[in-house]
N, C-alpha and C positions, 0 to 999 in steps of 0.2 A: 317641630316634629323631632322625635329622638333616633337615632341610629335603629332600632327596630320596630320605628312605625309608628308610636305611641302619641299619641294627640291629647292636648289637654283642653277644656274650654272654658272659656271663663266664669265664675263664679256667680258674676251677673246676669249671665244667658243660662247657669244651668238652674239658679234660684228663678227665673224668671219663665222656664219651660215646667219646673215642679222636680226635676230630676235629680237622683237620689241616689249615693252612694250603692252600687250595683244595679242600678238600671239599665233597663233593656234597652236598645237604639237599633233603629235601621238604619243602613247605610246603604244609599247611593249611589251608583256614578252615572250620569246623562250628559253626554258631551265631554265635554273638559271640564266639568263642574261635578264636584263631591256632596250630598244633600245627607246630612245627620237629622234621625230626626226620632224623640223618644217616642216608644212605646208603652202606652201607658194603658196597659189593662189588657194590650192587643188578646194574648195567649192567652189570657186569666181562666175563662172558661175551659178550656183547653186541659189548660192542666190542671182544675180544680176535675174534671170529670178522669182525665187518667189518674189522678189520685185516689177517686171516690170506688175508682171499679179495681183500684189495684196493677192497674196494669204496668207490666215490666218491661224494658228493651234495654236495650245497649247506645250505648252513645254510637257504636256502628253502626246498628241498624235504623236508627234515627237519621242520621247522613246520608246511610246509601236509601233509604223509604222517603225521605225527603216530608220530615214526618209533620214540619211547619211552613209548607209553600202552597 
């Protein structure tokens, strides 16, 4: 891990998961244990329909709306 946090994973595990230069991942933590694990499509629909209707926010209001929980 790098001085701010930065984790790299192997190339074998990320060829092996399908995961792709800016992939989405969840993260994690249950106990003492950290669970990485890609998201592959999770939002798709999501935001192919706020794309489709146009709709607009802010990356504020997305945070404080809690707009993907």
């Amino acid at each position: 891990m790098t001085k701010t946090g930065n984790v790299s994973i192997p190339k074998k595990w990320r060829d092996e998961l399908g995961m792709e230069p800016n992939s989405s991942i969840l993260i994690e933590k249950t106990g003492d244990k950290i669970v990485l694990r890609p998201l592959k499509g999770s939002f798709d629909k999501i935001d192919e329909e706020i794309r489709r209707k146009k709709i607009r926010f802010t990356r504020k209001e997305a945070v404080k709306d809690d707009l993907y929980d």
